[in-house]
C-alpha positions in Angstrom: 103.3 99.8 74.6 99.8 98.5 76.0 96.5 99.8 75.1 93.2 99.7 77.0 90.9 97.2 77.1 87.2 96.5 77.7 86.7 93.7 80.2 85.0 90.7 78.3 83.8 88.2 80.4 83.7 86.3 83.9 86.4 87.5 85.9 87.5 84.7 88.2 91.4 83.9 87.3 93.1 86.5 88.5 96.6 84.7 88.7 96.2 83.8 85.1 95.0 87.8 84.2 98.4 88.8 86.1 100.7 86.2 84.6 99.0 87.2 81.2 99.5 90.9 81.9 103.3 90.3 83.1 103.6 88.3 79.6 102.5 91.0 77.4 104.3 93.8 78.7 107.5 91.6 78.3 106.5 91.6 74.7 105.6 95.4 74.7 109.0 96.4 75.6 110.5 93.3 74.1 108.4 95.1 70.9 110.4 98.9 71.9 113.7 97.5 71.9 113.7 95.7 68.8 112.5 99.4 67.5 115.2 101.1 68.6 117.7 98.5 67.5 116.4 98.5 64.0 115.7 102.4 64.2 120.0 102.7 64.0 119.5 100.6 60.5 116.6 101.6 58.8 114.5 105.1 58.7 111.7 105.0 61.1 109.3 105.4 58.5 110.2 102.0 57.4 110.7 100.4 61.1 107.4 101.0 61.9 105.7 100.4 58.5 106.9 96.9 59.5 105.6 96.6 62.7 101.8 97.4 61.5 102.3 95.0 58.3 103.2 92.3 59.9 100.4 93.0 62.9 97.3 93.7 60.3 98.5 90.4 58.6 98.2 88.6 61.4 94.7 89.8 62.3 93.7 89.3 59.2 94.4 85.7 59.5 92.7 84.8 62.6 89.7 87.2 62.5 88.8 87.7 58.6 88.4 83.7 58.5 85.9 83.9 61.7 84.3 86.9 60.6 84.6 88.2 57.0 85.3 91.6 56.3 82.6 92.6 58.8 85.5 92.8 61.0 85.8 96.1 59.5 82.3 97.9 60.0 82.7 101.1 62.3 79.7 103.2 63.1 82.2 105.5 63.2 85.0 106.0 60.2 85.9 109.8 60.9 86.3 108.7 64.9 87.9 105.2 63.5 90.4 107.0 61.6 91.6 109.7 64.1 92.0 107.2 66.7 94.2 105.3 64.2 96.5 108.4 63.3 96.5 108.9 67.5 98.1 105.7 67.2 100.7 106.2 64.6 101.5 109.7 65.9 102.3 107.5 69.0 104.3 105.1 67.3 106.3 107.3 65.0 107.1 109.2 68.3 108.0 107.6 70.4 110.6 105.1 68.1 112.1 108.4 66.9 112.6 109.1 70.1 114.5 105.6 71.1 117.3 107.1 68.8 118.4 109.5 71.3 116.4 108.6 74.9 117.4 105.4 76.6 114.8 102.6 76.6 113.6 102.9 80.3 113.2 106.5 80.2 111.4 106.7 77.1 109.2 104.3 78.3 108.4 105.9 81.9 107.5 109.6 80.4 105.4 107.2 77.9 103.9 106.3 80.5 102.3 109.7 81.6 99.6 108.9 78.9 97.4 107.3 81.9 97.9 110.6 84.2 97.0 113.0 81.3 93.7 110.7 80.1 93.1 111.6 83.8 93.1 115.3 83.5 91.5 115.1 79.7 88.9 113.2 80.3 87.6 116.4 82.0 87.0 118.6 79.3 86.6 116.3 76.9 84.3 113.0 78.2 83.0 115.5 80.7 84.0 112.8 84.1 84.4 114.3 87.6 88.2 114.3 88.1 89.0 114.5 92.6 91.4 116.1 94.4 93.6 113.6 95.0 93.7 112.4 91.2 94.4 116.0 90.4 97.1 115.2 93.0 98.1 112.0 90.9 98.0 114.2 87.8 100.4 116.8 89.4 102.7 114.3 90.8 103.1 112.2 87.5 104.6 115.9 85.4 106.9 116.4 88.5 108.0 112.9 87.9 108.6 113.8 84.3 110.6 116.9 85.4 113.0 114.6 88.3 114.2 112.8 85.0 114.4 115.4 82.8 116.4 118.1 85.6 117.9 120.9 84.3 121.7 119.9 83.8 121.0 116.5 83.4 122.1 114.4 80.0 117.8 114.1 79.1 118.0 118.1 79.2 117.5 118.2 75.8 114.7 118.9 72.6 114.8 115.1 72.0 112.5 114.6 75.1 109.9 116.2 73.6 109.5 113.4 71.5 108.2 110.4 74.5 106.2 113.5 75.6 104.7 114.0 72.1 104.0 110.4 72.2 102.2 110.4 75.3 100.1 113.0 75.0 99.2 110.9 71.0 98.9 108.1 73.2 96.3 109.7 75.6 93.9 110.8 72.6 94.5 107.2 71.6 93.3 106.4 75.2 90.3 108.9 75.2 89.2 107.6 71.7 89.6 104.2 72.3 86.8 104.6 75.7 84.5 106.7 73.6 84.2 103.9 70.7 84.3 100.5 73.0 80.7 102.1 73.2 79.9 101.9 69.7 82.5 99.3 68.0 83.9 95.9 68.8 87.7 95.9 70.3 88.6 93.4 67.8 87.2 96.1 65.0 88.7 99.1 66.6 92.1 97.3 66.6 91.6 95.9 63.0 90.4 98.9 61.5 93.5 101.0 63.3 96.0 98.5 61.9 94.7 98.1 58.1 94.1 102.4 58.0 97.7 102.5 59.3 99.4 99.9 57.2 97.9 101.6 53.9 99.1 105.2 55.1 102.7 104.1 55.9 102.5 101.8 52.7 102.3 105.0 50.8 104.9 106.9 52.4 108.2 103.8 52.8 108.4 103.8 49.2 110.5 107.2 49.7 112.4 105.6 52.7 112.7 101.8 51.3 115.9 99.8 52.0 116.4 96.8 51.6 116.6 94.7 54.7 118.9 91.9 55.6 117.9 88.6 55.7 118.4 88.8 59.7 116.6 92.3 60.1 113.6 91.0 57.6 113.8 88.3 60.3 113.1 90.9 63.6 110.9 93.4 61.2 108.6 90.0 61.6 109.5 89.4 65.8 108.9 93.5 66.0 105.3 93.1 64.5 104.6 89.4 66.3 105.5 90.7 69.5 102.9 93.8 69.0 100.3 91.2 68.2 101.3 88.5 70.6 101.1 91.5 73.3 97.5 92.7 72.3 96.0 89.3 72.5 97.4 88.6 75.9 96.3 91.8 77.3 92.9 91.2 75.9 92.6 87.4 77.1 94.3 89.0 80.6 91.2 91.1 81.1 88.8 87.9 80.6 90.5 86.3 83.8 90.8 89.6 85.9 89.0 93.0 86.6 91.2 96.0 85.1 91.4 97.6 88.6 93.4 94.5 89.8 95.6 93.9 86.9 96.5 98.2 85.8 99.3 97.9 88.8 101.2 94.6 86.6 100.7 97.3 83.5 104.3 99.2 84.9 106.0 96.2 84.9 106.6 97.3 81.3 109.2 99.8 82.5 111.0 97.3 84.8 111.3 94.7 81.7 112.5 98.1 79.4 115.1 99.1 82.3 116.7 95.2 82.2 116.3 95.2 78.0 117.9 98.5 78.1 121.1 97.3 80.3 121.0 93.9 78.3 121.0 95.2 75.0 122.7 99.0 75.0 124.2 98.6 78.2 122.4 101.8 80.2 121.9 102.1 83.5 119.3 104.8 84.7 120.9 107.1 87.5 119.5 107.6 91.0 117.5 110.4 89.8 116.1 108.9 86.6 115.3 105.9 89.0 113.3 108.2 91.5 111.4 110.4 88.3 110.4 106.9 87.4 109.2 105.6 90.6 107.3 109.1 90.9 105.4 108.4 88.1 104.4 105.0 88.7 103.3 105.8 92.1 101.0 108.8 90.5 99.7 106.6 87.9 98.8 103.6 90.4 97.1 106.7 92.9 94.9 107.6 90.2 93.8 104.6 89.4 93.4 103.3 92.2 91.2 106.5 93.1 89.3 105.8 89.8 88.6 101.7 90.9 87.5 103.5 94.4 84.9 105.6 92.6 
């Protein structure tokens, strides 16, 4: 799943910010599946324990040899670490989820984490939320509720758990705009992967098995694919303004709808389809009421 980024420079490539975009949500949900195929091996504890190794490791070789553990300076811990355990409250969600909600559909109700940073960012950053994003707002839970109708096969505790993971996911979201104030992305992402890595370190050696050679192989796509994605979305928002590219974002769910028929053969209904059209439509009204303001 993609996280937000502060523009960086000279914005004058916008075909090269889409195809960049496009790219890393392919590897976003590329990233979910291989969660929830590993997920019906190993304990989730230990699925995504993987996933932040492999990704800390990886920053740690291309930014500590630039940069030195300066990398890792926060004005900020305490704000650091909560936006950290956002994430992982996000991750550990949401995969636990993929055990019981198909792929697509776990990924659209994800994806009312931009809808309710709309509403939050009221009492919490204190912005002037409109009518018609309140509108958006509104229109993104009734979205939510088309897919998950009374009577229908989602009707059930489990989707709670994309729910729970959106609403981590829009803390994540909130603390992620207060810090790109004070911190560096590339410290704000380092920081979030190394605090997360050490926590889960401490808890898979109650949930360790020992992987296959093949799964050892995809715990290291699962993690590259997280990485791979972050760096494209970052070098996507150096060729593009965000207003432009936040439409190519919900391409995610299109690329988790074919991965889901690919790989575990589901199909979403008619009225999955429409509860997930509903909420991309609220989530592209409200920000494209944001890029108007």
């Amino acid at each position: 799943m993609s996280t937000p980024r502060v523009p960086l420079s000279g914005t004058n490539q916008p075909f090269k910010g889409i195809l960049l975009i496009v790219l890393a949500t392919l590897l976003f949900s590329s990233h979910d599946a291989l969660s929830k195929y590993l997920s019906g091996f190993y304990p989730i504890i230990m699925v995504v324990w993987a996933r932040y190794l492999v990704h800390t490791l990886l920053m740690a070789g291309i930014f500590l040899p630039q940069s030195g553990l300066r990398v890792l300076r926060t004005k900020r811990p305490l704000l650091q670490a909560l936006r950290a355990l956002c994430l992982l409250g996000t991750s550990l969600l949401f995969t636990s989820g993929l055990l019981f909600i198909p792929l697509a559909e776990a990924t659209a109700v994800n994806f009312l984490a931009p809808v309710l940073v709309t509403a939050l960012s009221v009492p919490l950053l204190g912005e002037r939320v409109s009518l018609g994003q309140w509108l958006a707002v509104s229109a993104g839970f009734v979205g939510v509720l088309i897919i998950v109708h009374p009577g229908g096969a989602l009707f059930t505790p489990a989707i709670l758990l994309p729910l729970g993971s959106a609403l981590c996911f829009c803390f994540y979201q909130l603390l992620t705009r207060k810090l790109s104030e004070i911190d560096s992305p590339t410290t704000s992402n380092f920081f979030a992967g190394l605090f997360n890595t050490l926590l889960m370190s401490g808890l898979v050696v109650f949930f360790w098995q020992l992987p296959s050679f093949g799964h050892a192989l995809l715990m290291l796509a699962l993690g590259g694919c997280g990485m791979t994605a972050h760096l494209l979305l970052t070098q996507a928002f150096r060729h593009a303004a965000p207003a432009l590219l936040a439409p190519f974002g919900y391409c995610q769910i299109v690329f988790a709808g074919l991965l889901g028929f690919l790989l575990f053969a589901h199909t979403p209904d008619a009225t999955a389809l429409v509860g997930i059209a509903v909420i991309c439509l609220s989530g592209l009204a409200a920000a494209w009421q944001q890029r108007g303001r």
